[in-house]
C-alpha positions as CSV (number, residue, x, y, z in Angstrom):
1,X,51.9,86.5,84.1
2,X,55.1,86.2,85.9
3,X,56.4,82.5,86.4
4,X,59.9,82.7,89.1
5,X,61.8,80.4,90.4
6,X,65.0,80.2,92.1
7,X,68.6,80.1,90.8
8,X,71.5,78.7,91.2
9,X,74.2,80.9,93.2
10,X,73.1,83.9,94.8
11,X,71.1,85.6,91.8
12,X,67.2,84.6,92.4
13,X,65.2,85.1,88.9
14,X,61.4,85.0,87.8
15,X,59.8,85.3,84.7
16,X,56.9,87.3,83.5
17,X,54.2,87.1,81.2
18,X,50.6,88.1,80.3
19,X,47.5,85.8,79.4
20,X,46.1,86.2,75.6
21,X,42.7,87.4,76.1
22,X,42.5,87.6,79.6
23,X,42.7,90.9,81.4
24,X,44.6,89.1,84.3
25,X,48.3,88.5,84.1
26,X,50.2,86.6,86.6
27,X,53.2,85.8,88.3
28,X,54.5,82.5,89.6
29,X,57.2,80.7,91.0
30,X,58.6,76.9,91.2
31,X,60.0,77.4,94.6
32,X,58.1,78.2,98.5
33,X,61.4,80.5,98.9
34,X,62.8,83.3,96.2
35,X,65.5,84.3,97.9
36,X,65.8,88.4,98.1
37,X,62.2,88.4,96.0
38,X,60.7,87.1,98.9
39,X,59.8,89.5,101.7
40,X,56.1,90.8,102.5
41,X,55.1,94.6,102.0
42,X,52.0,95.4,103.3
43,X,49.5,97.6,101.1
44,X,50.2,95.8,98.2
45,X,47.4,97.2,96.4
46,X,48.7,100.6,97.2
47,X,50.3,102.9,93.7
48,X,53.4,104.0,93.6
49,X,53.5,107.5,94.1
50,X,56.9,109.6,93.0
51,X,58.3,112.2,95.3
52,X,60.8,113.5,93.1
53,X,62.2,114.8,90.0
54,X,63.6,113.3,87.2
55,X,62.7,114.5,83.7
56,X,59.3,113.0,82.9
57,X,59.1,114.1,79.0
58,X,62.0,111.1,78.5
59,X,62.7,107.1,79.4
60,X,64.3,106.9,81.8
61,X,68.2,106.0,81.2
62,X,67.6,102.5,82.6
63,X,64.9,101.7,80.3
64,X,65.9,100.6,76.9
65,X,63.3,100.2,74.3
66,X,63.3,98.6,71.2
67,X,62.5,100.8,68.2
68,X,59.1,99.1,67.7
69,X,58.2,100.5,71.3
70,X,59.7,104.3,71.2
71,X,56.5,105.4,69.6
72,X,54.7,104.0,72.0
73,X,56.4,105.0,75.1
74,X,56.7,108.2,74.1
75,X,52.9,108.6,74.4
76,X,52.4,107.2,77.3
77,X,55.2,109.6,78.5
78,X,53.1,112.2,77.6
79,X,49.5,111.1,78.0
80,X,50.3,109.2,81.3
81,X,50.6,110.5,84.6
82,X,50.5,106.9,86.2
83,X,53.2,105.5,83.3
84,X,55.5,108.6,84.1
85,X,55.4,107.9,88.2
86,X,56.2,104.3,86.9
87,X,59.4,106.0,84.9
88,X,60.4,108.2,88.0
89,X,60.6,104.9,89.8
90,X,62.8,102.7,87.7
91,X,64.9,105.9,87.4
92,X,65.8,105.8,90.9
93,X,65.5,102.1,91.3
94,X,68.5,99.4,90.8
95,X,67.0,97.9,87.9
96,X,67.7,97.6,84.0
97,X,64.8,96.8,81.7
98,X,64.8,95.9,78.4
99,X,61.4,96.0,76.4
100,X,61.3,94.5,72.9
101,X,59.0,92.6,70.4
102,X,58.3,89.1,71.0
103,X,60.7,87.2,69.1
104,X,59.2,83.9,69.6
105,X,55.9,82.5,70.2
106,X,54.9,83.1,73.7
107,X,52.5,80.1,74.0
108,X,48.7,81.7,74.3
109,X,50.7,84.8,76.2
110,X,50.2,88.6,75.2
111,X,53.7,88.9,77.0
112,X,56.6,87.3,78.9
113,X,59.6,88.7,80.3
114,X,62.4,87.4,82.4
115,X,63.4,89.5,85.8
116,X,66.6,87.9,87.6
117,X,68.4,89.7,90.8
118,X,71.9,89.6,90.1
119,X,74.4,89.0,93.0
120,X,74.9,92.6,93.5
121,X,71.2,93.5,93.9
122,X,70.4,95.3,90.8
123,X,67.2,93.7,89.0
124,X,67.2,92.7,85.0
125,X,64.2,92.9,83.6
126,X,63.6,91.4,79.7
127,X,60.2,92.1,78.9
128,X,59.1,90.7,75.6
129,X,55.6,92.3,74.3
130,X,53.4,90.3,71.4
131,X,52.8,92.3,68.3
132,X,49.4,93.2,67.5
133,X,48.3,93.4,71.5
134,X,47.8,96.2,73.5
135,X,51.2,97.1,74.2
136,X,49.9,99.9,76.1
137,X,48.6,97.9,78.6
138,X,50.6,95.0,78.8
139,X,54.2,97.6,79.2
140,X,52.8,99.3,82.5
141,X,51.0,95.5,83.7
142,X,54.6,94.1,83.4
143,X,56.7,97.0,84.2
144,X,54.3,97.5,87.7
145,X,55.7,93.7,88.1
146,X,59.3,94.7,88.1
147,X,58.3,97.3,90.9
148,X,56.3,94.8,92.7
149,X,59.6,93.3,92.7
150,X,61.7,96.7,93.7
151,X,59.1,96.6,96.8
152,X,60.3,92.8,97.7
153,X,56.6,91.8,97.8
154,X,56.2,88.5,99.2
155,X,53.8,86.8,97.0
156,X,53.4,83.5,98.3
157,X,52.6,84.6,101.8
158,X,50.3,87.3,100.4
159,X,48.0,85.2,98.4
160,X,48.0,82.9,101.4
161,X,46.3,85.8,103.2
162,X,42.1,86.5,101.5
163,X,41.3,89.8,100.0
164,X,45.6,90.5,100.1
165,X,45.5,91.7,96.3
166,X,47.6,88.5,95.2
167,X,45.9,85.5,94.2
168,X,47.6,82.2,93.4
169,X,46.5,79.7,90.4
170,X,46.7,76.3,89.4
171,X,49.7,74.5,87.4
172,X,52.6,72.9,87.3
173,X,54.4,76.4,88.2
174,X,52.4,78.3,91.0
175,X,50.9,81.4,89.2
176,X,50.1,84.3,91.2
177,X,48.2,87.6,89.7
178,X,48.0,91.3,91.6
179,X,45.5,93.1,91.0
180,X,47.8,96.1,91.5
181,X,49.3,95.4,88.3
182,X,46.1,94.7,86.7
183,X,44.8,98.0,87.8
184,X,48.0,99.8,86.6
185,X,48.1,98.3,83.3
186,X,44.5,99.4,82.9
187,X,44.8,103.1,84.3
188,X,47.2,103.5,81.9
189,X,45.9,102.5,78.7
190,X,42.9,104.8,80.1
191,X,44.6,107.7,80.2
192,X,46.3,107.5,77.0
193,X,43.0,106.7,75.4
194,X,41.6,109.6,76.7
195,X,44.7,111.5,75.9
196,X,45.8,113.7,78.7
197,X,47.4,112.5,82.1
């Protein structure tokens, strides 16, 4: 689920997260404007497809990983073609993402992270990850959010629009989900179940 919302200055932040026991995650904002977030891309469904090389048997340098998570990343490295176009991406991509083990209760979440645009473009990403969950699934569901955000998709205006790929939920905070993130976070954990990719 990603929850975003505006900032003060000229940095523009949101806040992801994924639903315990729900194989939906989301991401919302507080505000009808996200600044630079904010623009529509059409084909939002569409993968991400690399066109070129950076070494796919490592993270990528922008990428760091807590020790609980290097195991795990490393296999999807190598079972996952999807997760490795996902890596090729943030490694040409003005983004820095951290993943780590939740440190704190994430409320009924399976994971939360924090993405904020800093004033010279480049995207942080925090992604905290429940222990005991699929982290498989929920690191490519969250890190296909951060590209959702590389891509500038608009997702108020796109859940606005029916059968767009973006849906928006109730709340306090608007909560929007994408099924292209959904369907990423699933592809992967297939192919590294069935071990090759």
């Amino acid at each position: 689920m990603c929850e975003g919302r505006c900032l003060a200055g000229t940095a523009s932040g949101i806040i992801v997260a994924g639903v315990l026991n729900v194989s939906a995650f989301a991401q919302t904002d507080t505000k009808p404007r996200m600044l630079a977030l904010e623009r529509s891309t059409a084909g939002i469904v569409r993968e991400y497809v690399a066109t070129g090389g950076t070494d796919s048997s490592a993270l990528p340098p922008n990428i760091d990983a807590s020790g609980a998570y290097q195991g795990t990343l490393k296999w999807m490295l190598r079972h996952s073609a999807t997760f490795r176009q996902q890596c090729r991406r943030i490694a040409n991509a003005a983004v820095e993402i951290v993943i780590r083990p939740a440190a704190r209760p994430l409320h009924g979440a399976d994971a939360r992270g924090d993405i904020v645009r800093r004033a010279d473009g480049v995207l942080e990403a925090t992604l905290d990850i429940a222990r005991g969950r699929d982290a498989v699934q929920l690191i490519a569901h969250e890190i296909e959010h951060v590209i959702e955000q590389l891509d500038q998709i608009d997702l108020p205006a796109r859940a606005a629009v029916a059968d767009s790929g973006v849906r928006m939920g109730g709340g306090v905070e608007r909560v929007f989900e994408t099924t292209r993130a959904i369907h990423i976070g699933l592809k992967v954990a297939q192919e590294v179940r069935r071990g090759g990719g």
